[in-house]
N, CA, C and O atoms as a GROMACS GRO file, in nm:
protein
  592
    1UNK      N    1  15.557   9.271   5.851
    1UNK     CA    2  15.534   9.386   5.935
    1UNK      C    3  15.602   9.506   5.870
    1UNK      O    4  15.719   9.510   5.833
    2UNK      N    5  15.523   9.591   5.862
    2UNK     CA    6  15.563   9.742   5.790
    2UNK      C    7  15.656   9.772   5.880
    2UNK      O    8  15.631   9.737   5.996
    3UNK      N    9  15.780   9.841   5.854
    3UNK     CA   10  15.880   9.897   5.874
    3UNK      C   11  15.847  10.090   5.938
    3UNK      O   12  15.789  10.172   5.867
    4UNK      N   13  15.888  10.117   6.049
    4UNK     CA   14  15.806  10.269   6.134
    4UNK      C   15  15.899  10.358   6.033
    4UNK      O   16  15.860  10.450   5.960
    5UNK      N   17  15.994  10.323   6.043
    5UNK     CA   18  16.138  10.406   5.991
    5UNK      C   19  16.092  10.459   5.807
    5UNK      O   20  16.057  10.564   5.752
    6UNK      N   21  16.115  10.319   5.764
    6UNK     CA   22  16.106  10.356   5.624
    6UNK      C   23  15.975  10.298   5.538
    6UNK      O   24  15.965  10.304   5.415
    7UNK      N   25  15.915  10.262   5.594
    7UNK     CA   26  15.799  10.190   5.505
    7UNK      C   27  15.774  10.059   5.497
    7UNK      O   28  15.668  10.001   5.520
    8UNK      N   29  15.929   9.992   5.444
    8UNK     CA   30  15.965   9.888   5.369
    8UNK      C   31  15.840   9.776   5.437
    8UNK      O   32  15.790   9.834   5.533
    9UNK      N   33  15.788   9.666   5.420
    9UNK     CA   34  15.710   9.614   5.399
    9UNK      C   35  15.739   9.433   5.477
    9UNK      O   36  15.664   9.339   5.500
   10UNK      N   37  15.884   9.457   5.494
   10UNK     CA   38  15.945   9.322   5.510
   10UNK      C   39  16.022   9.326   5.641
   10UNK      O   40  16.105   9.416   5.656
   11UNK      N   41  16.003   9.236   5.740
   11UNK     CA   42  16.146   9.231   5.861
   11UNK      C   43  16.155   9.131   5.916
   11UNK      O   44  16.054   9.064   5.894
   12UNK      N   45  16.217   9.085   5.973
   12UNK     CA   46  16.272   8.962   6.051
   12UNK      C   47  16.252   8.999   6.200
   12UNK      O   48  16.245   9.103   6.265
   13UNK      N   49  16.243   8.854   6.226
   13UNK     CA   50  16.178   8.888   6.395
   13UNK      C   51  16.354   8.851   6.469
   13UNK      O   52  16.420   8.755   6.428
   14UNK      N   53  16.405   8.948   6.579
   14UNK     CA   54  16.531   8.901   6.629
   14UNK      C   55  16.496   8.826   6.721
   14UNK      O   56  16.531   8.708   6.727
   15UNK      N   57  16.416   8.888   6.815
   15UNK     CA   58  16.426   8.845   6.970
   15UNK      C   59  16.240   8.828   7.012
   15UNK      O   60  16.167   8.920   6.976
   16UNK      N   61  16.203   8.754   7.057
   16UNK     CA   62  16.074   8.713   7.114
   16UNK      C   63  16.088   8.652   7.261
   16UNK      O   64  16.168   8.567   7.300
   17UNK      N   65  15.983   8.721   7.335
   17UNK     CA   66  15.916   8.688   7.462
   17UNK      C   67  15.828   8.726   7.502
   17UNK      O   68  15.790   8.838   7.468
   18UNK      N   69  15.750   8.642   7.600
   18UNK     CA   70  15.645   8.686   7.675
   18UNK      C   71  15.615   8.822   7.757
   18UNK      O   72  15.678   8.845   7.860
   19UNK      N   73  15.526   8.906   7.712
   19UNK     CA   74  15.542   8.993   7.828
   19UNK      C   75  15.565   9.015   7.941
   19UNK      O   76  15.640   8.919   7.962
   20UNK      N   77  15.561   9.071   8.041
   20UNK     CA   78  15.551   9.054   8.215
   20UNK      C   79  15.393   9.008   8.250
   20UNK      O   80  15.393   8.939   8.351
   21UNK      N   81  15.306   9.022   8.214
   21UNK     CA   82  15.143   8.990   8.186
   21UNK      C   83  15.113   8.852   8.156
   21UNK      O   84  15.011   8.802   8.206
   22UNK      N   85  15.195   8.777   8.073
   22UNK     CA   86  15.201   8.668   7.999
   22UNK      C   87  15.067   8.691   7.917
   22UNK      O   88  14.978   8.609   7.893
   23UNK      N   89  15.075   8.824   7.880
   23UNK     CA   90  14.870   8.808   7.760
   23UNK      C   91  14.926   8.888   7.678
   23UNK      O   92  14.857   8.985   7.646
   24UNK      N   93  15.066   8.881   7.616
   24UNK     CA   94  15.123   8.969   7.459
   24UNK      C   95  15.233   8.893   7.477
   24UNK      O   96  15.293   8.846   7.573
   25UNK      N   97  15.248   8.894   7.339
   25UNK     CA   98  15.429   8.851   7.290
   25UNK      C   99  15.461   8.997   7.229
   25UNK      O  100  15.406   9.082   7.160
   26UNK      N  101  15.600   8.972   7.304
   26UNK     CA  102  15.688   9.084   7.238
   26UNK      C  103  15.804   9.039   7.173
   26UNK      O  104  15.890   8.958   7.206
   27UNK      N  105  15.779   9.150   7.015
   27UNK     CA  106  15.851   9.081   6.964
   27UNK      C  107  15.980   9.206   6.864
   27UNK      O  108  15.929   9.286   6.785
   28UNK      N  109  16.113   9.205   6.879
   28UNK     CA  110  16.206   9.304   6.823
   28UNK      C  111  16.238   9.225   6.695
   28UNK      O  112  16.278   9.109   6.691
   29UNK      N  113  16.212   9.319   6.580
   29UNK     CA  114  16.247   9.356   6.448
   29UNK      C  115  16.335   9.401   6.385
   29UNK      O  116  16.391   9.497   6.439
   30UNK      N  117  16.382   9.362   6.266
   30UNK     CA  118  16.451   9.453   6.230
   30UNK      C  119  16.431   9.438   6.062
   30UNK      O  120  16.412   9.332   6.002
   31UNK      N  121  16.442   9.600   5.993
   31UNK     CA  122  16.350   9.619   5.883
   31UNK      C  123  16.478   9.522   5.785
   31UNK      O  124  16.597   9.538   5.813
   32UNK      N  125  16.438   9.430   5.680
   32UNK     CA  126  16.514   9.413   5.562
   32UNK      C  127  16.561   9.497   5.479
   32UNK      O  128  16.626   9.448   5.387
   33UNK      N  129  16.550   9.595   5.480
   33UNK     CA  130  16.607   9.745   5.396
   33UNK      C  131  16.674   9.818   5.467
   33UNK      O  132  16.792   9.818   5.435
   34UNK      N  133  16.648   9.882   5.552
   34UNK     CA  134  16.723  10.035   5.620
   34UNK      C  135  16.788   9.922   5.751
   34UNK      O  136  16.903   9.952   5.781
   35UNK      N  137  16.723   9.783   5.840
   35UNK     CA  138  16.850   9.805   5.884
   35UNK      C  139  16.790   9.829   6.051
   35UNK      O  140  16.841   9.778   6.150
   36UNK      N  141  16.698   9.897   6.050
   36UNK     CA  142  16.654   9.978   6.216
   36UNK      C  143  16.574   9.857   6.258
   36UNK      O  144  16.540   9.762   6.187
   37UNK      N  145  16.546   9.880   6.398
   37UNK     CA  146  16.509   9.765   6.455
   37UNK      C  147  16.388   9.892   6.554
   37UNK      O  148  16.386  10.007   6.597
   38UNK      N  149  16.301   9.766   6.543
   38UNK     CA  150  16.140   9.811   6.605
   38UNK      C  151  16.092   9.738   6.665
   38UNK      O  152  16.131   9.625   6.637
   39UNK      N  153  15.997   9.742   6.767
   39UNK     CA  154  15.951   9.648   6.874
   39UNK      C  155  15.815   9.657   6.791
   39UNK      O  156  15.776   9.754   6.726
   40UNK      N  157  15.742   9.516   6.808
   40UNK     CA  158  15.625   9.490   6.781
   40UNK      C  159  15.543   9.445   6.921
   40UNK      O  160  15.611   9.436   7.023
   41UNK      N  161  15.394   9.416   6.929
   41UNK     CA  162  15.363   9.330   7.019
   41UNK      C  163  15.244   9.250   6.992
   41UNK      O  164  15.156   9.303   6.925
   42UNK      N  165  15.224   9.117   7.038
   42UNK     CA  166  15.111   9.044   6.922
   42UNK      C  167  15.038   9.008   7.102
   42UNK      O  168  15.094   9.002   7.211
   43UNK      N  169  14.918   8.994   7.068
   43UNK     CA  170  14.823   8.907   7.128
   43UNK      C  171  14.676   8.867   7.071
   43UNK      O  172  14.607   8.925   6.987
   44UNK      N  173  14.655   8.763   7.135
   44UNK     CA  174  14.538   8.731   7.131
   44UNK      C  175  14.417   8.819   7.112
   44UNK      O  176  14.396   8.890   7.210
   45UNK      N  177  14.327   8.834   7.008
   45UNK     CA  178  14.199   8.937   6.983
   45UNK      C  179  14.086   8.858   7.012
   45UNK      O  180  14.060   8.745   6.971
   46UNK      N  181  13.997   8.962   7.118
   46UNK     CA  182  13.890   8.844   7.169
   46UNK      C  183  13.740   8.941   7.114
   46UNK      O  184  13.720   9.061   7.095
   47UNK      N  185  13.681   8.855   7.107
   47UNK     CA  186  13.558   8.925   7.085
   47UNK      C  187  13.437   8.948   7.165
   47UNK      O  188  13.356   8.857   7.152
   48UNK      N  189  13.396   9.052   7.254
   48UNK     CA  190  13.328   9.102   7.329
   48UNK      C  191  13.200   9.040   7.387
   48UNK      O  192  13.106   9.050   7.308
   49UNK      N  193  13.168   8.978   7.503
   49UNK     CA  194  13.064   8.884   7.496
   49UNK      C  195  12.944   9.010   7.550
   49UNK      O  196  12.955   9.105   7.627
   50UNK      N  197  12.850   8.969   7.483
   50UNK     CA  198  12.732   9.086   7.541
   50UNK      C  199  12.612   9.009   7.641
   50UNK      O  200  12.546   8.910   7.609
   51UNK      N  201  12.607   9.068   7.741
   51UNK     CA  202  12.482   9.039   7.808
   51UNK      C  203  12.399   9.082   7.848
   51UNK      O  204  12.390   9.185   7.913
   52UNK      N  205  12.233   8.933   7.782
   52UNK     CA  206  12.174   8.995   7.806
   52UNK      C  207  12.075   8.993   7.956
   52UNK      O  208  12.046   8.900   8.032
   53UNK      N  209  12.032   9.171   7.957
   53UNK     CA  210  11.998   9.147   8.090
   53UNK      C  211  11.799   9.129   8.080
   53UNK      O  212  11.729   9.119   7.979
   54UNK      N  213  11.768   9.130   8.191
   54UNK     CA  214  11.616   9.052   8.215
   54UNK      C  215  11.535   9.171   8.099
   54UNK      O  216  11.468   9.121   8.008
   55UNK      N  217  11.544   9.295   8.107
   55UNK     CA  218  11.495   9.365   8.034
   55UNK      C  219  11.484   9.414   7.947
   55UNK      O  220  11.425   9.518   7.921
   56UNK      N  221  11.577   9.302   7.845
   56UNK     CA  222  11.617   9.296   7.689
   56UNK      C  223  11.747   9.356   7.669
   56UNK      O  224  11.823   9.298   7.591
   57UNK      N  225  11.799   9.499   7.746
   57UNK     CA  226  11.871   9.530   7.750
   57UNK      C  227  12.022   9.445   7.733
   57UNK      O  228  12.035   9.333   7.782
   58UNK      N  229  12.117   9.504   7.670
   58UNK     CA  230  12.294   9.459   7.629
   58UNK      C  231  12.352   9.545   7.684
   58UNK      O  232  12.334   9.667   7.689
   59UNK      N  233  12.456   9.448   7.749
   59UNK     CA  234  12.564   9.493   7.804
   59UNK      C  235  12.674   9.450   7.792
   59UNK      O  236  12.662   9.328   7.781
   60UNK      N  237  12.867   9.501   7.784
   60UNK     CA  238  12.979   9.418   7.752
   60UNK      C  239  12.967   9.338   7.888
   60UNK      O  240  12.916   9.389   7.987
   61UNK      N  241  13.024   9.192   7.888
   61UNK     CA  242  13.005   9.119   8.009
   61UNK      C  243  13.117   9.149   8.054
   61UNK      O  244  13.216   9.161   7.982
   62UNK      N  245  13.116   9.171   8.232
   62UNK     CA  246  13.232   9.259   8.307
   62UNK      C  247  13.225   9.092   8.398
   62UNK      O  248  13.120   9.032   8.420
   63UNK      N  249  13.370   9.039   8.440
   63UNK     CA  250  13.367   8.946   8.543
   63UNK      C  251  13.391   9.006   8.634
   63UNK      O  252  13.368   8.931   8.728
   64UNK      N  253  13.442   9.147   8.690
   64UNK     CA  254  13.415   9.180   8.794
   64UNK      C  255  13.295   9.220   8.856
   64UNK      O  256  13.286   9.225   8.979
   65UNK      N  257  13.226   9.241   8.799
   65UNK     CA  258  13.099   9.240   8.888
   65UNK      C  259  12.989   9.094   8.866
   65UNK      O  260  12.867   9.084   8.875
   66UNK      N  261  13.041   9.047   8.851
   66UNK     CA  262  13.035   8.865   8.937
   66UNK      C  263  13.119   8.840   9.062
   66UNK      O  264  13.080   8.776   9.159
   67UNK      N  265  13.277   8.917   9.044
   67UNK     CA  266  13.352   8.863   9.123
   67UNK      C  267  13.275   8.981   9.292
   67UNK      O  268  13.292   8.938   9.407
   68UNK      N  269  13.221   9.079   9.274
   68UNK     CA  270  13.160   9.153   9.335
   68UNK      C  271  13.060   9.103   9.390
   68UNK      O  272  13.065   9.108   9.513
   69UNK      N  273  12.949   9.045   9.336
   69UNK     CA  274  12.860   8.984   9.365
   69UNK      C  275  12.867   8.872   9.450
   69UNK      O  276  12.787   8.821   9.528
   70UNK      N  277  12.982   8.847   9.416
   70UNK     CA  278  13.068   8.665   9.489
   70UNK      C  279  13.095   8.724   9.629
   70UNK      O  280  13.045   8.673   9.728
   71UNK      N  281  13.163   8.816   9.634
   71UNK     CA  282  13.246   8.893   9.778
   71UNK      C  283  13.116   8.941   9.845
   71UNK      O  284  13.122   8.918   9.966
   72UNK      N  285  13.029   8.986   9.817
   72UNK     CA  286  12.912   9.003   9.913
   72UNK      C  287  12.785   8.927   9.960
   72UNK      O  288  12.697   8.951  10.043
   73UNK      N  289  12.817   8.797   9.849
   73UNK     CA  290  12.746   8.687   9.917
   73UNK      C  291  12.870   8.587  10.039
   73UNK      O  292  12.837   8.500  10.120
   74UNK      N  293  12.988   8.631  10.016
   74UNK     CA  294  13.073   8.511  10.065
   74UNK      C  295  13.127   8.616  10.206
   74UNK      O  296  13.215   8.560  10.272
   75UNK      N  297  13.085   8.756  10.258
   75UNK     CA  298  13.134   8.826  10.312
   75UNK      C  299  13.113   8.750  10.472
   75UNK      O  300  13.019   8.696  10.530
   76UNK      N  301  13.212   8.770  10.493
   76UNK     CA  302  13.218   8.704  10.694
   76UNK      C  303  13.222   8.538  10.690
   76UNK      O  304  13.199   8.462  10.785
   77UNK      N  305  13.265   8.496  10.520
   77UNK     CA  306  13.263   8.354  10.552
   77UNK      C  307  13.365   8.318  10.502
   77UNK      O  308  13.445   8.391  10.444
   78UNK      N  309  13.378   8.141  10.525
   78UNK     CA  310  13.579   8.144  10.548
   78UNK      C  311  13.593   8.081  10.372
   78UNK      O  312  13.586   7.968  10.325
   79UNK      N  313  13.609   8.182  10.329
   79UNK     CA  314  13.603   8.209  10.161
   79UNK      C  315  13.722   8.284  10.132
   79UNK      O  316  13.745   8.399  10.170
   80UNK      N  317  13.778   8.227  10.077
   80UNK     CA  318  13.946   8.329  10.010
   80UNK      C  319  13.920   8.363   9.894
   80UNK      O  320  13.856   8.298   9.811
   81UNK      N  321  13.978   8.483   9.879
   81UNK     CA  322  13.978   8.534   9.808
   81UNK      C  323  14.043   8.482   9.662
   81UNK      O  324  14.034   8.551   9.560
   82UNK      N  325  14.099   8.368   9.665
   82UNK     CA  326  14.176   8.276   9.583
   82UNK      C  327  14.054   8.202   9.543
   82UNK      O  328  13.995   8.220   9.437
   83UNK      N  329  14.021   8.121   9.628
   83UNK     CA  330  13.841   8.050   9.552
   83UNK      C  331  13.776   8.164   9.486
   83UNK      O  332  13.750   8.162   9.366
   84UNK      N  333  13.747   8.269   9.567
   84UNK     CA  334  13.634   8.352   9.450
   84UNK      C  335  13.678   8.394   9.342
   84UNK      O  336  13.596   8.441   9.264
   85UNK      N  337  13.892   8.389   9.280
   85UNK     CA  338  13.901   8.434   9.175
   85UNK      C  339  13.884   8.322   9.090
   85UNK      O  340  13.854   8.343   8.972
   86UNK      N  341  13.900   8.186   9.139
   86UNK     CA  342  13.919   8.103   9.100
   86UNK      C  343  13.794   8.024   9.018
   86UNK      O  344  13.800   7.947   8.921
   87UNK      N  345  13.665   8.080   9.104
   87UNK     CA  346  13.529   8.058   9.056
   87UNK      C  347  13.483   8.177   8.952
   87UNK      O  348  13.426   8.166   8.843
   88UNK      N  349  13.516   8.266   9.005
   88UNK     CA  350  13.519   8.375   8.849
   88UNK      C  351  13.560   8.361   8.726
   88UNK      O  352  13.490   8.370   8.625
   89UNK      N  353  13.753   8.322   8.740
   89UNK     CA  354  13.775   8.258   8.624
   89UNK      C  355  13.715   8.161   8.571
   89UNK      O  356  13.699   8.163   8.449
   90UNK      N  357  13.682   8.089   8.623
   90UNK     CA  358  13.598   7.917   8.596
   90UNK      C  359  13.451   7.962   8.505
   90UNK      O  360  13.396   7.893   8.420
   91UNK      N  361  13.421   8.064   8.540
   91UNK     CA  362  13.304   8.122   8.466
   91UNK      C  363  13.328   8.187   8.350
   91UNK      O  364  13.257   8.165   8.251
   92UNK      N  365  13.437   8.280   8.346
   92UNK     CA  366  13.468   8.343   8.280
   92UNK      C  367  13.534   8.253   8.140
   92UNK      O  368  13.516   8.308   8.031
   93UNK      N  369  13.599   8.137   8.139
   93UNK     CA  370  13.609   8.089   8.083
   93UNK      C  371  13.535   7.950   8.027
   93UNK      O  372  13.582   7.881   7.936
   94UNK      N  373  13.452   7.932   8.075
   94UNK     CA  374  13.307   7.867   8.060
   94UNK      C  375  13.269   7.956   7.908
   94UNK      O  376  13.294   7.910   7.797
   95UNK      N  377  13.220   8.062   7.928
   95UNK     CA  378  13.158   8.203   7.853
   95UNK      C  379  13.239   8.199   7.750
   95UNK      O  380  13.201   8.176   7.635
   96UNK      N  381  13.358   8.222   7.785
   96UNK     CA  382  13.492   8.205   7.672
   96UNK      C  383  13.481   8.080   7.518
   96UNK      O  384  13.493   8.090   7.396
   97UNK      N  385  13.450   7.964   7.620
   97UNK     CA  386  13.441   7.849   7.541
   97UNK      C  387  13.340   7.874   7.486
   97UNK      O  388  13.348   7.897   7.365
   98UNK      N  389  13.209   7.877   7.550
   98UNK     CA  390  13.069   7.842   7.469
   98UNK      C  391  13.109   7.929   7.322
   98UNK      O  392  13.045   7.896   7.223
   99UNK      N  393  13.200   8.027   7.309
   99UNK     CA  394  13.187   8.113   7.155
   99UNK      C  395  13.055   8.160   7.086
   99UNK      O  396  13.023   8.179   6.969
  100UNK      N  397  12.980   8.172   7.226
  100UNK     CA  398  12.888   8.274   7.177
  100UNK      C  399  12.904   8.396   7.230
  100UNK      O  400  12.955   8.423   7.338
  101UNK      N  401  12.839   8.500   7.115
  101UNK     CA  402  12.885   8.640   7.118
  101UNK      C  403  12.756   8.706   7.249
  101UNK      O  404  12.787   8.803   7.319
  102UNK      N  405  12.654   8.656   7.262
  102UNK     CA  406  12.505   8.712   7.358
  102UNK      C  407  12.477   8.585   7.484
  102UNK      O  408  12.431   8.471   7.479
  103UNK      N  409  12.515   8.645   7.558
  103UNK     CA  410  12.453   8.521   7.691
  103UNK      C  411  12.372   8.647   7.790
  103UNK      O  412  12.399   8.765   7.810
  104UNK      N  413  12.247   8.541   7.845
  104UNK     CA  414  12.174   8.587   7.924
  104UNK      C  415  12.199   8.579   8.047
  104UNK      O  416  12.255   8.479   8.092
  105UNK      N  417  12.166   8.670   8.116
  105UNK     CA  418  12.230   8.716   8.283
  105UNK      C  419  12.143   8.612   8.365
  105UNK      O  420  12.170   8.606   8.485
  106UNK      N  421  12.067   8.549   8.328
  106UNK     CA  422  11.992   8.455   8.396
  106UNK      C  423  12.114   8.356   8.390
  106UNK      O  424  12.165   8.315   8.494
  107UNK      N  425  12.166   8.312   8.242
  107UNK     CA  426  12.266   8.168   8.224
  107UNK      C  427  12.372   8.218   8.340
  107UNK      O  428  12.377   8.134   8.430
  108UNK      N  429  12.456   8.329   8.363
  108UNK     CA  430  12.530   8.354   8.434
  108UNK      C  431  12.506   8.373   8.616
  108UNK      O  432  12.586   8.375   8.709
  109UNK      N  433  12.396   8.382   8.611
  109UNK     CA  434  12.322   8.359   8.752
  109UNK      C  435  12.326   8.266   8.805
  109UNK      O  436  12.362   8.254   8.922
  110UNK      N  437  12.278   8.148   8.710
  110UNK     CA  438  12.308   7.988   8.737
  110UNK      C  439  12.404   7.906   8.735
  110UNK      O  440  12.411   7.792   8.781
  111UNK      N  441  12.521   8.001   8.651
  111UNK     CA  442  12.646   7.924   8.690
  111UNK      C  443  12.694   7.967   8.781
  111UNK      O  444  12.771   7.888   8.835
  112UNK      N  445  12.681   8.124   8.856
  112UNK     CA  446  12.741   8.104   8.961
  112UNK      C  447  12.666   8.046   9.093
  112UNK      O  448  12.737   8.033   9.193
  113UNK      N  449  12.531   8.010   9.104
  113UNK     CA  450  12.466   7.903   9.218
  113UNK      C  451  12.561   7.803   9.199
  113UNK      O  452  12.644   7.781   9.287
  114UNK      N  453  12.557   7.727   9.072
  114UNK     CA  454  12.563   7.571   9.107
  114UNK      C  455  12.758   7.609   9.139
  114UNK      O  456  12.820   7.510   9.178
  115UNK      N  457  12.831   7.723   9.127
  115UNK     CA  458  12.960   7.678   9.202
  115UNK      C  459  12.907   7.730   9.342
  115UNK      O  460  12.918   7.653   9.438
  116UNK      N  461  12.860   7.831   9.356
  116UNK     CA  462  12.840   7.903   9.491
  116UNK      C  463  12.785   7.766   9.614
  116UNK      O  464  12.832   7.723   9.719
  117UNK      N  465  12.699   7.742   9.555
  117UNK     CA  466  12.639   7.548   9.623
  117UNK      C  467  12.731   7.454   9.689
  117UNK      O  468  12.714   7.403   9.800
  118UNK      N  469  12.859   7.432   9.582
  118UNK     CA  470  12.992   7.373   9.603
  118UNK      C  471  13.060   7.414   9.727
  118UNK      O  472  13.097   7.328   9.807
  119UNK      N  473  13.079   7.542   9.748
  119UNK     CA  474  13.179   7.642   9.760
  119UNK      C  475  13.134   7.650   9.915
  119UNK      O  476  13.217   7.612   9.998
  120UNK      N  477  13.031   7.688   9.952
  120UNK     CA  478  12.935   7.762  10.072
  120UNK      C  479  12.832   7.791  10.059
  120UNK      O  480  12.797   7.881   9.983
  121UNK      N  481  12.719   7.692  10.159
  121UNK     CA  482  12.574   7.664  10.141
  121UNK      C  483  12.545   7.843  10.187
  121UNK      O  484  12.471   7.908  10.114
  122UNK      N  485  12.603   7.902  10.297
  122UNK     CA  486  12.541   8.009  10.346
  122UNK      C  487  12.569   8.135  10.214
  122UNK      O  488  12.482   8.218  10.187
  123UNK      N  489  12.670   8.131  10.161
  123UNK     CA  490  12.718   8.198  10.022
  123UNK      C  491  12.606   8.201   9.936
  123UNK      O  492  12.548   8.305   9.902
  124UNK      N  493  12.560   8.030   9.881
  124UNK     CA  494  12.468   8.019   9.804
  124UNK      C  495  12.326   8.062   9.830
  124UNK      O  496  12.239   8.065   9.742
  125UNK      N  497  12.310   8.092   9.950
  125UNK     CA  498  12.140   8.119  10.003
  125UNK      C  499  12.172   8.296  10.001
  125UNK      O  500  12.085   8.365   9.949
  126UNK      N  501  12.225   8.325  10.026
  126UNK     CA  502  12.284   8.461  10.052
  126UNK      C  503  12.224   8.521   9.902
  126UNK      O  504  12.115   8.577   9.886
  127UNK      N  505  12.330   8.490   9.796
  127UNK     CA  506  12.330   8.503   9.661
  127UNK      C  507  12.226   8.495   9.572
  127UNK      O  508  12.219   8.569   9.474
  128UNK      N  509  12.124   8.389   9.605
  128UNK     CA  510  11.983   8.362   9.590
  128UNK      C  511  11.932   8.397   9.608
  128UNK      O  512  11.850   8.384   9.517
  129UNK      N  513  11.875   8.486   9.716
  129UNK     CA  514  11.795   8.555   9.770
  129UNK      C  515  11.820   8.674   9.690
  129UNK      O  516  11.723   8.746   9.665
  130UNK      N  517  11.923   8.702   9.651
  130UNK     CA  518  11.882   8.848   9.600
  130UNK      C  519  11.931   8.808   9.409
  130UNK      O  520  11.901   8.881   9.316
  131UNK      N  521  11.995   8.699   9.399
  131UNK     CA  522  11.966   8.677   9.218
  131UNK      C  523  11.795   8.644   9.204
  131UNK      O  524  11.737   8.721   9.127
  132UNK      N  525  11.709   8.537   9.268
  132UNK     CA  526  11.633   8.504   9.306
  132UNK      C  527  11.492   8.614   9.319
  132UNK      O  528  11.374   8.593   9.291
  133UNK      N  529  11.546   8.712   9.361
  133UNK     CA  530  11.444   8.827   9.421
  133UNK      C  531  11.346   8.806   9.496
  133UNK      O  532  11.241   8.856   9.454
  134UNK      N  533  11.336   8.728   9.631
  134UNK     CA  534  11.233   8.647   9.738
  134UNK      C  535  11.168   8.767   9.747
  134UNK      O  536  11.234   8.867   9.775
  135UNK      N  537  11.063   8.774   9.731
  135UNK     CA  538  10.934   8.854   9.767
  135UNK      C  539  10.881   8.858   9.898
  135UNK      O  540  10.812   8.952   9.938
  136UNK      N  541  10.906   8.771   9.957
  136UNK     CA  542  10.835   8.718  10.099
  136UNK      C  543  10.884   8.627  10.163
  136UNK      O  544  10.942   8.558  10.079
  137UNK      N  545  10.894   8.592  10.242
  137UNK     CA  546  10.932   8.452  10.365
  137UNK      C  547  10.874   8.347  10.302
  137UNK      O  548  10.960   8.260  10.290
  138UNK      N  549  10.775   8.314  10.258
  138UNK     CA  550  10.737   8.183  10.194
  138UNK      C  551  10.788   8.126  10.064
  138UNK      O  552  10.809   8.005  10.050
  139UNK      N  553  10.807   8.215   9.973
  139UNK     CA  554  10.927   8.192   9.882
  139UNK      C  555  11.090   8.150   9.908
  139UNK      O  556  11.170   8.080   9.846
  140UNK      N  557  11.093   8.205   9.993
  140UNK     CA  558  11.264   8.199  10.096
  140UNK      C  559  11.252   8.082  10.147
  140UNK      O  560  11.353   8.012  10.136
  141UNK      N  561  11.139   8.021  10.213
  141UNK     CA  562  11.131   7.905  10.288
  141UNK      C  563  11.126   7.771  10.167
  141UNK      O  564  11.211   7.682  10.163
  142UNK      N  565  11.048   7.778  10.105
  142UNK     CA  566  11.017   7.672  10.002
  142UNK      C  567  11.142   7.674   9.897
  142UNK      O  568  11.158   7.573   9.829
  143UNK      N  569  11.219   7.767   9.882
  143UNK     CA  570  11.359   7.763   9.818
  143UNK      C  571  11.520   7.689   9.937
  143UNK      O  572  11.635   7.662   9.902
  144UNK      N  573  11.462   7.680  10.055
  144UNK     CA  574  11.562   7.654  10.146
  144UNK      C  575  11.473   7.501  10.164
  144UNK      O  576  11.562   7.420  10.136
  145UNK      N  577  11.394   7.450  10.185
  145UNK     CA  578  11.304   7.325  10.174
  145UNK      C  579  11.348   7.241  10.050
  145UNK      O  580  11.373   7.120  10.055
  146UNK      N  581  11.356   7.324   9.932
  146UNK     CA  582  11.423   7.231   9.833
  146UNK      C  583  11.526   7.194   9.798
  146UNK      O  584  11.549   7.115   9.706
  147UNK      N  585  11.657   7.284   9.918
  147UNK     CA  586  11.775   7.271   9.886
  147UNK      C  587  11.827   7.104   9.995
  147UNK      O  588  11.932   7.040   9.994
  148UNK      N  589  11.705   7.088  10.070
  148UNK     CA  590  11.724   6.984  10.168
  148UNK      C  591  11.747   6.869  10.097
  148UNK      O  592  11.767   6.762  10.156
   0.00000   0.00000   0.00000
């Protein structure tokens, strides 16, 4: 680690810990030449997942607006707010693993049914209906017929 003070090229790490975040290490330096001591901070570099949406269109993938989507299918039902972060993360790191850089908003649609299913049948019909886009009552019906 380059030295702020003098350049020098070389330092020793004194003191290391976790941030308050626990998502950086912090870490105090001090240069092998001059002597001064400098704070560094290291974390993890992630690479941006893009999604895509129905109309070819890319977008950076946001988990809050899943976790949004979750709160207004799960609204007036006995759903904590601890499950819906908990099913967000669960997705979010799903996405994480697969290590692909492009996922389709359809794949992310379907992972959150099959937890939403788990979670709260009225959540999951809720959520469907409008990931789904029911056109009419007979679509709505024959989608609630197959969930029997």
């Amino acid at each position: 680690m380059k030295c702020i003070y003098c350049g020098y090229e070389d330092s020793k790490v004194v003191d290391s810990r976790s941030s308050e975040d626990n998502n950086s290490i912090r870490r105090r330096r001090e240069c092998l030449k001059c002597g001064k001591r400098f704070t560094t901070y290291e974390m993890v570099e992630s690479t941006p997942v893009l999604v895509i949406k129905n109309d070819g269109s890319r977008q950076i993938f946001d988990a809050q607006k899943i976790k949004r989507g979750i709160i207004k299918a799960c609204e007036k039902r006995p759903v904590s707010l601890s499950q819906i972060d908990e099913l967000v993360s669960d997705i979010e790191k799903q996405i994480s693993n697969s290590l692909d850089q492009e996922i389709k908003s359809a794949d992310i649609g379907e992972m959150v049914m099959e937890r939403l299913k788990k979670l709260d049948e009225i959540a999951y019909v809720r959520f469907a209906a409008v990931y789904r886009k029911f056109k009419d009552i007979t679509t709505f019906i024959n989608f609630l017929n197959s969930m029997q």
